[in-house]
C-alpha positions in Angstrom: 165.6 185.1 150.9 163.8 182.5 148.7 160.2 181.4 149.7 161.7 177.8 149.7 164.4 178.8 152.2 162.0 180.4 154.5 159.6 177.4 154.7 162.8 175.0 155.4 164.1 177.3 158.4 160.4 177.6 160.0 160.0 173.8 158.9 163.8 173.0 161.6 162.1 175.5 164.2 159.4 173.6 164.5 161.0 170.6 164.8 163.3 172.1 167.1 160.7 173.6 169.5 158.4 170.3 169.3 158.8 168.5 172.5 161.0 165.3 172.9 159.2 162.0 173.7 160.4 161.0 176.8 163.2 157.9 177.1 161.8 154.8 178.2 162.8 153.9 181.7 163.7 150.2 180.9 164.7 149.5 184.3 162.2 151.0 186.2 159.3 149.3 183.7 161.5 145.9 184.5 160.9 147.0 188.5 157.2 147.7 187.9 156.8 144.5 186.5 158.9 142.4 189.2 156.3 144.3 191.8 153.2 143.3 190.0 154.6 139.8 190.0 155.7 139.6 193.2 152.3 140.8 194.4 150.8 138.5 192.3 151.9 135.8 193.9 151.7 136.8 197.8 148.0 137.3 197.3 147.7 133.8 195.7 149.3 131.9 198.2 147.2 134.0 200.9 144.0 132.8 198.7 144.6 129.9 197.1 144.9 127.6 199.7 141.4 128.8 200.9 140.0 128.2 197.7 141.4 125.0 197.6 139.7 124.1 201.1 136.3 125.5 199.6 136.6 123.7 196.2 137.3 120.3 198.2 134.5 120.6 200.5 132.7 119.3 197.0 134.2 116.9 196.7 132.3 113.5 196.4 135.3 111.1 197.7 135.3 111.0 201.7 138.8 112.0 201.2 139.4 115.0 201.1 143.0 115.0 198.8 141.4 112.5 195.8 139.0 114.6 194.1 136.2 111.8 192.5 133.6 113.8 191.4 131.3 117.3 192.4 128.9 117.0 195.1 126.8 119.3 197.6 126.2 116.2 200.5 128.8 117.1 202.7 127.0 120.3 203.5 123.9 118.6 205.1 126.1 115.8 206.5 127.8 118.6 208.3 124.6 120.2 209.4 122.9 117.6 210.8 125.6 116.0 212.6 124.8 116.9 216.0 128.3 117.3 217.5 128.6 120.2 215.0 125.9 121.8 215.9 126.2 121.6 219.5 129.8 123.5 218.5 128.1 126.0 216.0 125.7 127.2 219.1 128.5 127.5 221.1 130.5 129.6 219.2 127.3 131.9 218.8 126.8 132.0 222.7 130.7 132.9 222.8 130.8 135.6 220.1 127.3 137.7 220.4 128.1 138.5 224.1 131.4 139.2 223.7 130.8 141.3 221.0 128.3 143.4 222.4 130.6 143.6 225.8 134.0 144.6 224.2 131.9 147.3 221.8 130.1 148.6 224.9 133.5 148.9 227.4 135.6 150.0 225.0 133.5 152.7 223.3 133.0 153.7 227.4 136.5 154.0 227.6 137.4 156.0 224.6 134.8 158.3 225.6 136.5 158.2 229.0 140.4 158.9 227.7 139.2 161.9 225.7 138.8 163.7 228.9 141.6 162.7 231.2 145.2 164.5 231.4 147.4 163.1 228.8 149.9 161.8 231.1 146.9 159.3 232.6 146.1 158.7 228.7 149.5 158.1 227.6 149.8 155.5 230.4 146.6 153.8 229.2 147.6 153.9 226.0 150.6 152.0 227.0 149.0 149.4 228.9 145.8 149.1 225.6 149.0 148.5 222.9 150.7 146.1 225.4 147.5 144.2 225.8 147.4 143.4 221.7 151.3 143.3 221.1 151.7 140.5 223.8 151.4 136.4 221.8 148.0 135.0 222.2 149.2 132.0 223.7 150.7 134.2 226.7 147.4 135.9 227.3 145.7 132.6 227.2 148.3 131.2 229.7 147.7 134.2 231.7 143.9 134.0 231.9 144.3 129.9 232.8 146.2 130.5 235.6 144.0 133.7 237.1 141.0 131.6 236.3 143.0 128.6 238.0 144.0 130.4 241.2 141.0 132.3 241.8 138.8 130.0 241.6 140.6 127.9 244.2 140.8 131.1 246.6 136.9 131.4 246.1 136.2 127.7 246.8 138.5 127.3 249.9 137.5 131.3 251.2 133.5 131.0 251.0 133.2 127.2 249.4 132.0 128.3 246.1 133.0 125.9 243.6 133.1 127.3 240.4 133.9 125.7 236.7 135.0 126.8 233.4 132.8 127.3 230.9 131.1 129.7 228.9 131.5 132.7 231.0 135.0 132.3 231.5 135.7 132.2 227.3 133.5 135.5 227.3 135.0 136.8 230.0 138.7 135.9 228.3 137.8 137.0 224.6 136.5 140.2 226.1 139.1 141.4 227.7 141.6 141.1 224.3 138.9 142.8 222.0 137.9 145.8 224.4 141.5 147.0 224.0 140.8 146.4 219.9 137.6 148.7 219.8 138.9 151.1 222.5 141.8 151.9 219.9 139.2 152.1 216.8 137.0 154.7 218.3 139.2 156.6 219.5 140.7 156.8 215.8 137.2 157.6 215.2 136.9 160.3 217.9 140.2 161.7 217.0 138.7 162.4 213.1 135.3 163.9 214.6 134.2 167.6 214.3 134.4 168.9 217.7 133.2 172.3 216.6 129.6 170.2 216.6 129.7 168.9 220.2 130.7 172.8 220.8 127.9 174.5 219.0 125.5 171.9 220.4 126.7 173.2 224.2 126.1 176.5 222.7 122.8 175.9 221.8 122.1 174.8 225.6 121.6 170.8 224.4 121.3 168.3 227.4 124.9 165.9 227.3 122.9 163.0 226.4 121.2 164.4 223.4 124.7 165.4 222.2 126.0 162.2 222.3 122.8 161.0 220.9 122.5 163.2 217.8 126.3 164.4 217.5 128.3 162.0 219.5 127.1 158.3 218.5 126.3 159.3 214.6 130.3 160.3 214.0 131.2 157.5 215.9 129.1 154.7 214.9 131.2 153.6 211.9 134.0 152.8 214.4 131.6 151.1 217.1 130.4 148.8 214.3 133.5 148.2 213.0 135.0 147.5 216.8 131.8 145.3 216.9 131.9 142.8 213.9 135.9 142.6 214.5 135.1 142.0 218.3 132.3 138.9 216.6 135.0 137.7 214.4 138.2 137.4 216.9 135.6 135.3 219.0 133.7 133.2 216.9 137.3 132.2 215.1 139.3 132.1 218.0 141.2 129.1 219.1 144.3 128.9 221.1 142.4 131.3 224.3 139.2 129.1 223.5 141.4 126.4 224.3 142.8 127.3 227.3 139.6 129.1 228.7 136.8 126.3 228.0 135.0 123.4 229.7 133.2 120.8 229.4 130.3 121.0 226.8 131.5 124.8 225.7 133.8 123.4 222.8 133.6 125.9 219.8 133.2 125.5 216.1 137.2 125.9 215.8 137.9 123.4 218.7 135.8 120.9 216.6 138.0 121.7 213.4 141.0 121.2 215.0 140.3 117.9 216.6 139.1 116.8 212.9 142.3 117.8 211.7 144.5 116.2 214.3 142.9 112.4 212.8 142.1 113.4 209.1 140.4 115.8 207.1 137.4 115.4 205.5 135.6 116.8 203.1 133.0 117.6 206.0 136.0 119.7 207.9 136.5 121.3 204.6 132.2 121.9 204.3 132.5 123.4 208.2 135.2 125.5 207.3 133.9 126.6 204.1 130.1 127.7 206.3 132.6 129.5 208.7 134.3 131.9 205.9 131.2 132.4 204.3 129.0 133.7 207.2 132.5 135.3 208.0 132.2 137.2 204.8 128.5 137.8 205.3 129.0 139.7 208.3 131.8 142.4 206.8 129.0 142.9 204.3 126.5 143.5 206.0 128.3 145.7 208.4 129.4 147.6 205.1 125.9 147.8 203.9 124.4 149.3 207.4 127.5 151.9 207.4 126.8 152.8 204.3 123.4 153.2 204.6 123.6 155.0 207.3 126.1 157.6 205.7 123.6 158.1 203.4 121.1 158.8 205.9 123.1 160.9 207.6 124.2 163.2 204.6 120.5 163.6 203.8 119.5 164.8 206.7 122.6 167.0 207.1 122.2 168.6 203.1 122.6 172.1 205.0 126.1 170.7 207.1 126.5 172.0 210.4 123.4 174.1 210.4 121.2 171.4 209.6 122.7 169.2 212.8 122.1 172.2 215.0 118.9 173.4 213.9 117.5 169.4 215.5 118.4 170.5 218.2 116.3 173.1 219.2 
């Protein structure tokens, strides 16, 4: 055979044995793009009336829908108007208690569940899911009428006439945001290396200085998380904040929502805009402590489990 026949066959092998580019999937590209769309626009009208209340609250006209012109006075307007900041303090005195309640019963009782029988956890379970699942507005409705009726019992039994008030929001937003950070770490617990806690017994290590070294470093991701989500419900809260409060205990959302019932303003738009911002500020700097302490921990812990044991002795 020819040399030129010979290079023509090899030349038809090759281009026999060279992969084929794959078909273009017209339909599923079509799909792809429909998605992206689709996202596309949940996510902006999620944000974009948000950033429409934050781009107002410049706004130099005292109404809020006729932009005029940029301007940064409504901020100090806002902050110095005393009815604000009477609100503001309240929500604080709210929301830090709270916080530091719920995180402390409900990391006590996911420490608690993890030793029970699981017929006693699975009813607990039951009653921590109902607790979330049930409308806010039921739970508030609850809470007024337990508040309502034992507070009459108490003043007719033993003539102690008590009020609403601080305490009794607290007492309220607690209650819903244990059952949130009870469920968080005990997803934490459920992800932790128990072969730790055992090799700590092993090692003769008091309970306490398990929990202190072991325990609480595993789980303190999910106690801060519990913690600033625990702030947040709170300080944000309105409709058990509404049912729940007294007289000179009116919250920061209280104040926006009787703004809102005669007109907004750019100063409502200003108090809402401070609100989302030290909002955002705390999921960062919860972030920023987790992380930080990740790092921490994975310095100290360069040899792994052997480095965790070795504090111990």
């Amino acid at each position: 055979m020819s040399a030129p026949a010979l290079a023509g066959e090899s030349a038809v092998g090759r281009l026999a044995s060279a992969p084929r580019r794959p078909q273009l999937d017209r339909g599923g590209i079509a799909v792809e793009v429909w998605l992206r769309v689709q996202a596309s626009l949940v996510y902006a009208f999620l944000y974009l009336p948000i950033a429409i209340v934050v781009v107002f609250s410049f706004n130099a006209n005292s109404l809020a829908t006729i932009w005029t012109g940029f301007s940064v006075n409504w901020y100090p307007t806002a902050l110095a108007n005393s009815v604000v900041q009477n609100a503001l303090a309240n929500s604080f005195i709210v929301a830090i208690p709270n916080a530091i309640l719920a995180t402390l019963f409900g990391t006590m009782a996911a420490l608690g569940l993890q030793r029970v029988p699981r017929r006693v956890r699975i009813v607990f379970d039951a009653v921590t899911y109902v607790s979330i699942i049930i409308p806010e507005i039921v739970i508030a409705l609850a809470t007024l009428v337990l508040y309502a009726t034992g507070f009459g019992f108490i003043e007719d039994t033993f003539g102690i006439k008590l009020r609403f008030g601080h305490v009794t929001i607290i007492a309220a937003h607690m209650l819903f945001n244990t059952s949130l950070v009870l469920l968080l770490v005990r997803a934490r617990l459920s992800g932790m290396d128990r072969t730790l806690v055992e090799a700590s017994a092993d090692l003769f290590a008091t309970p306490w200085r398990t929990f202190r070294q072991i325990t609480f470093p595993q789980l303190l991701p999910g106690i801060m998380a519990g913690f600033l989500l625990a702030f947040t419900f709170s300080f944000d809260d309105y409709v058990i904040t509404t049912f729940t409060s007294g007289p000179g205990s009116s919250t920061l959302p209280l104040w926006v929502f009787g703004q809102v019932k005669r007109s907004v303003s750019p100063e409502t738009n200003a108090v809402a805009t401070i609100m989302l911002l030290f909002t955002l500020a705390m999921l960062f700097v919860g972030q920023f402590l987790l992380l930080r302490n990740s790092r921490r921990t994975q310095g100290r812990g360069g040899a792994g489990m052997a480095g965790m044991i070795a504090e111990q002795r």
